[in-house]
FIDOMAR-214012 format. One record per residue: residue number from 1; residue in one letter; x, z, y of N, C-alpha, C in turn. Coordinates in steps of 0.1 Angstrom, whole numbers, plus 2048, in hexadecimal, padded with zeros to 3 digits. Last residue first. Example, Ala and Ser with C-alpha at 12.3 -4.5 7.8 and 13.67 -1.06 7.14 Angstrom:
+-----+-----+--------+------+---------+---------+-------+----------+--------+------+---------+
:   n : res : n.east : n.up : n.north : ca.east : ca.up : ca.north : c.east : c.up : c.north :
+-----+-----+--------+------+---------+---------+-------+----------+--------+------+---------+
:   2 :   s :    880 :  847 :     7EA :     889 :   847 :      7F5 :    881 :  84F :     800 :
:   1 :   a :    884 :  84E :     7C7 :     87B :   84E :      7D3 :    884 :  84E :     7DF :
+-----+-----+--------+------+---------+---------+-------+----------+--------+------+---------+
END
This chain:
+-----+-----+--------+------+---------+---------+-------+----------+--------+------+---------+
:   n : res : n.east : n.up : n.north : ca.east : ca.up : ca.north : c.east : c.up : c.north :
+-----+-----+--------+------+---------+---------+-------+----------+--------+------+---------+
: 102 :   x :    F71 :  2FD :     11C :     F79 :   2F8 :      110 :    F80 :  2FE :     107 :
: 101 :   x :    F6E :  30C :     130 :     F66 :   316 :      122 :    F67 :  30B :     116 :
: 100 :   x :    F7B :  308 :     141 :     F80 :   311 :      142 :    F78 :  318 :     133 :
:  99 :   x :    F6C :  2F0 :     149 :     F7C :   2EC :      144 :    F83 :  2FA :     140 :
:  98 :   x :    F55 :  2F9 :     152 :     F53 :   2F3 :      146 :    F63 :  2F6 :     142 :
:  97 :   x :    F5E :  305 :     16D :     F5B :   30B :      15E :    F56 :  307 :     151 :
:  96 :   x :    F62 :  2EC :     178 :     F6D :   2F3 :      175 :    F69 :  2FB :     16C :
:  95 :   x :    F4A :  2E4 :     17E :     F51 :   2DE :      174 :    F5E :  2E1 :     172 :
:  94 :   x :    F45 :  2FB :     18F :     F3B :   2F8 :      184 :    F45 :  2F3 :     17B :
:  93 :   x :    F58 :  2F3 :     1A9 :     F55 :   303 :      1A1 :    F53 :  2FF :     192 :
:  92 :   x :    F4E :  2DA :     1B1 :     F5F :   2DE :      1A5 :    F59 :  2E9 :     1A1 :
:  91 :   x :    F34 :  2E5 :     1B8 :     F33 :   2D9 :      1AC :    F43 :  2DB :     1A5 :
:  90 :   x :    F3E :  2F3 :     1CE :     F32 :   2F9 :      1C3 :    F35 :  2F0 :     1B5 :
:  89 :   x :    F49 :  2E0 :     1DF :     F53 :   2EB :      1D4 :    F4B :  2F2 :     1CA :
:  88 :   x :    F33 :  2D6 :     1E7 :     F41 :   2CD :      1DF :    F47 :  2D6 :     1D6 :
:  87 :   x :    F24 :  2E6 :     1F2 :     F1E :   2DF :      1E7 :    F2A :  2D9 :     1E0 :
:  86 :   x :    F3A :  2EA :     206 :     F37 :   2F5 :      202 :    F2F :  2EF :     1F3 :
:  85 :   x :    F35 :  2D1 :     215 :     F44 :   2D5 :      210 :    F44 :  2E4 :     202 :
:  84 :   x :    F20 :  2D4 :     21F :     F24 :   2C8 :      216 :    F2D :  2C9 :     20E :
:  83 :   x :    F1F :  2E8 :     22D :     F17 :   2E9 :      224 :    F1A :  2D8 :     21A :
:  82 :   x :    F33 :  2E1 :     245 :     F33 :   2E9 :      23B :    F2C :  2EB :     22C :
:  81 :   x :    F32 :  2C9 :     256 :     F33 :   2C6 :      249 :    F33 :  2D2 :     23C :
:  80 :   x :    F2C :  2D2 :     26F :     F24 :   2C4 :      26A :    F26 :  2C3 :     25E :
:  79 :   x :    F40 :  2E8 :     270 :     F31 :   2E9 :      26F :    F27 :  2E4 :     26A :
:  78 :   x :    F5D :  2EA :     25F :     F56 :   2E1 :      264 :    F45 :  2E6 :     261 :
:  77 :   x :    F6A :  2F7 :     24C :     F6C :   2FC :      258 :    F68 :  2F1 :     262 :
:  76 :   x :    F5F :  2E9 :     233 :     F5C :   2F6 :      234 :    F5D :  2FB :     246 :
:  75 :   x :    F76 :  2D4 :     230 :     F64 :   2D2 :      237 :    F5F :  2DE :     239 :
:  74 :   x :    F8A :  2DF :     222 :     F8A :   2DC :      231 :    F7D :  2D9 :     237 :
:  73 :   x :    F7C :  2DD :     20B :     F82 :   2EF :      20F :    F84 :  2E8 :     21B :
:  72 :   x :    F7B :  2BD :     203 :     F73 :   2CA :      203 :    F6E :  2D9 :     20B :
:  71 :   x :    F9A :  2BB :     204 :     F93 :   2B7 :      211 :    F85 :  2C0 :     20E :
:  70 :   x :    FA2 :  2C6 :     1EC :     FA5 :   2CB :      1FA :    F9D :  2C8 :     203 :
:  69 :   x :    F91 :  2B9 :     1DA :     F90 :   2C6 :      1DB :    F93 :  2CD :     1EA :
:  68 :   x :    FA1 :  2A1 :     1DC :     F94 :   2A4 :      1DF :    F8E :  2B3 :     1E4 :
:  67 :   x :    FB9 :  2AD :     1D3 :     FBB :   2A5 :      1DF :    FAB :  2A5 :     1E5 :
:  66 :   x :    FB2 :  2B1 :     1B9 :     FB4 :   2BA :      1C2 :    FB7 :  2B3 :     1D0 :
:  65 :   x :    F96 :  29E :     1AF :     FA0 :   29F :      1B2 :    FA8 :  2A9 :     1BA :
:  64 :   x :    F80 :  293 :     1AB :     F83 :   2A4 :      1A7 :    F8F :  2A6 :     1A6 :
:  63 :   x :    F7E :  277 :     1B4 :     F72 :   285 :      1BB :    F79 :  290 :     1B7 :
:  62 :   x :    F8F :  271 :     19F :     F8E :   26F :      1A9 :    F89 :  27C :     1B1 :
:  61 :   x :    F91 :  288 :     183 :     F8A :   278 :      18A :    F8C :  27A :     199 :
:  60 :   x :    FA4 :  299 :     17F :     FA4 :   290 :      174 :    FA2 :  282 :     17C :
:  59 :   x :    F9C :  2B4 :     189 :     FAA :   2AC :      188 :    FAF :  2A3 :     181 :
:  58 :   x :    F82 :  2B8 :     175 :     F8E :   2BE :      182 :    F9A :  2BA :     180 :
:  57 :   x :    F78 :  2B5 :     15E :     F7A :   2AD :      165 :    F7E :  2AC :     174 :
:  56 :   x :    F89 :  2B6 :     13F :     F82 :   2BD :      14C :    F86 :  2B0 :     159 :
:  55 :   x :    F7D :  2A5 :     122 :     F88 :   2A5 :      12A :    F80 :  2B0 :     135 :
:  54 :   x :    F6D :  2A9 :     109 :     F7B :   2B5 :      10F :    F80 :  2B1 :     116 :
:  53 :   x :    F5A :  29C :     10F :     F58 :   2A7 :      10D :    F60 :  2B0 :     10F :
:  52 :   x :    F56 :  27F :     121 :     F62 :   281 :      117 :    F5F :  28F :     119 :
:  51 :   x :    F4C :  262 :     132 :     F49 :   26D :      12C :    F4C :  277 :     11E :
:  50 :   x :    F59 :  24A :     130 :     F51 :   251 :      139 :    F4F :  25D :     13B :
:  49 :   x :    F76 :  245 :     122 :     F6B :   247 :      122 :    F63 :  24C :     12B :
:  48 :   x :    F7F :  242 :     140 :     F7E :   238 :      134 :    F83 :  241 :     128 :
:  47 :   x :    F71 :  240 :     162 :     F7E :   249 :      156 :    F79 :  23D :     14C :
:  46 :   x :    F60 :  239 :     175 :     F71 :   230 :      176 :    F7A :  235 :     169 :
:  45 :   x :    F4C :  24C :     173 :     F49 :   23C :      16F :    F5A :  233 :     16D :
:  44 :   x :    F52 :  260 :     17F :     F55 :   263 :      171 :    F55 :  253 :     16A :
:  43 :   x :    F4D :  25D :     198 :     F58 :   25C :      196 :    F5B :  25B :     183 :
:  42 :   x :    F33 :  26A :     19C :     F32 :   25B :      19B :    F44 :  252 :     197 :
:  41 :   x :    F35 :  282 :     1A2 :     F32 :   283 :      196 :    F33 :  273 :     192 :
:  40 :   x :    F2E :  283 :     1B9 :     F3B :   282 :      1BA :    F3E :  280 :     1AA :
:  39 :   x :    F11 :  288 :     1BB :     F15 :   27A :      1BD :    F23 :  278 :     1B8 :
:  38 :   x :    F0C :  2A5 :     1BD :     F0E :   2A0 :      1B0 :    F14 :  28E :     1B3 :
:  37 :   x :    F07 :  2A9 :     1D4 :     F14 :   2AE :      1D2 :    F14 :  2A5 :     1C1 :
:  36 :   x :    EE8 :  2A8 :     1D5 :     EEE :   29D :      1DB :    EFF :  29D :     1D2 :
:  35 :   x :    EE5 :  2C6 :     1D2 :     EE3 :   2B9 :      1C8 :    EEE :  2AB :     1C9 :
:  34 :   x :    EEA :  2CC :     1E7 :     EF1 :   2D0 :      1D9 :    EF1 :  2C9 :     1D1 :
:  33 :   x :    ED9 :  2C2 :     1F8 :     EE9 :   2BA :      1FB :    EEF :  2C3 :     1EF :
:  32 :   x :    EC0 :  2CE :     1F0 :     EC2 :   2BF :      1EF :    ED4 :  2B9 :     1F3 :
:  31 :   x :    EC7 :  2E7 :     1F6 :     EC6 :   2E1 :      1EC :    EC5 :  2D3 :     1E2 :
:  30 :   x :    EC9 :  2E2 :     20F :     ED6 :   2E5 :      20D :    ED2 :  2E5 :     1FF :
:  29 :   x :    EAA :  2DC :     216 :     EB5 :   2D1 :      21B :    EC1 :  2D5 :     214 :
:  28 :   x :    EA0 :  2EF :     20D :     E9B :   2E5 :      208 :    EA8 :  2DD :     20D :
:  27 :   x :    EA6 :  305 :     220 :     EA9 :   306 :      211 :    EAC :  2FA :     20C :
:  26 :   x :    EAB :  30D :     23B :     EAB :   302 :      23A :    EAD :  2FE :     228 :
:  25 :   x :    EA2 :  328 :     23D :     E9D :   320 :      247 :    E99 :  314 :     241 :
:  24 :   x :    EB1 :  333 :     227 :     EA6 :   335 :      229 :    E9E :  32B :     231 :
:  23 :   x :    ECF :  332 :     21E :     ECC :   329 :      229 :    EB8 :  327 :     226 :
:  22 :   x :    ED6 :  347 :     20D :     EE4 :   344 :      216 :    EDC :  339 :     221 :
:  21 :   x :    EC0 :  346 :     1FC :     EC5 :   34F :      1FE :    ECB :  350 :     208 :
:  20 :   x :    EB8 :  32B :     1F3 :     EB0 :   333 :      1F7 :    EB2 :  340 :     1FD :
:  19 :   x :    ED2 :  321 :     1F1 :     ECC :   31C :      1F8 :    EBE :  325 :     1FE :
:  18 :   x :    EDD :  32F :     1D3 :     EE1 :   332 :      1DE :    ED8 :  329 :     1F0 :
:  17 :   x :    EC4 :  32A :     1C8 :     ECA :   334 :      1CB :    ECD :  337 :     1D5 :
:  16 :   x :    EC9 :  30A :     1C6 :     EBE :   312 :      1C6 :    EBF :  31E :     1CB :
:  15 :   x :    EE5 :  30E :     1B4 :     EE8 :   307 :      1C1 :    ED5 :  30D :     1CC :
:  14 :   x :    EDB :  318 :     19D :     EE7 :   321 :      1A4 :    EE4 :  31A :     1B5 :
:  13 :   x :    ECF :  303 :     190 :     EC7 :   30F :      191 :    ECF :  317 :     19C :
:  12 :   x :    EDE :  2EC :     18F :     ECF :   2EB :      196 :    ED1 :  2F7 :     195 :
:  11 :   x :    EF8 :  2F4 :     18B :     EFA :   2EA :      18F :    EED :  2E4 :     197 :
:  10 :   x :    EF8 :  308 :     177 :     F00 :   309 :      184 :    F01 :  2FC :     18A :
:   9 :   x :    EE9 :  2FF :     162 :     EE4 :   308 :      16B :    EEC :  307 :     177 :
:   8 :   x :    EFA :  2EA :     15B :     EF0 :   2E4 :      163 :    EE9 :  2F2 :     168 :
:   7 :   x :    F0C :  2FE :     14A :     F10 :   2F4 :      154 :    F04 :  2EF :     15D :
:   6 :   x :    EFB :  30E :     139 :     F06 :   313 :      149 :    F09 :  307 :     150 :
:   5 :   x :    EF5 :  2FB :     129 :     EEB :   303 :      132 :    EF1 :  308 :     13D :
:   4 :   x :    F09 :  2F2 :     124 :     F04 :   2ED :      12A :    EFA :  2EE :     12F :
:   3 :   x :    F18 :  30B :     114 :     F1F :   305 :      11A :    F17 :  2FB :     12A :
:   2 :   x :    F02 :  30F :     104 :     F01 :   315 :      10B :    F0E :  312 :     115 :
:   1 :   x :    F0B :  2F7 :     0F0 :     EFD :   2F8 :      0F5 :    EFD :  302 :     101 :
+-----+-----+--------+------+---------+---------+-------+----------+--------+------+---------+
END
């Protein structure tokens, strides 16, 4: 239970945060591409079972792939893409600490 209150906290309530905080101007939009960050979450559809409680899912699917991961950390040093890049690693972050409170 509190497993998944941390999880979806850090996933709507954290991303909120930081948007109001780190991009005042433009909140609404970089909370909308945090969100957005969740799409990569669409990889989970190719595992079998879909949805498996102990597997982690870093370095498993596709999207959470360290290969993914990298290119993530490379969007960073891109303008057009930083805050894309930055929502990406927010979301490993998250589902990294699920894999870390198995």
């Amino acid at each position: 239970m509190i497993q998944s209150i941390l999880h979806y906290s850090f996933h709507f309530i954290i991303p909120l945060i930081i948007a109001l905080l780190f991009f005042p101007k433009q909140w609404k939009k970089v909370y909308l591409i945090f969100l957005g960050s969740m799409l990569i979450d669409l990889d989970h559809l190719l595992a079998n079972p879909i949805f498996d409680p102990n597997r982690c899912s870093v370095g498993f699917h596709p999207l959470h792939s360290y290969y993914a991961i990298a290119v993530y950390c490379i969007s960073l040093f891109f303008t057009r893409t930083r805050i894309i890049g930055l929502a990406l690693i927010w979301h490993i972050i998250t589902d990294q600490l699920d894999c870390w409170m198995m």
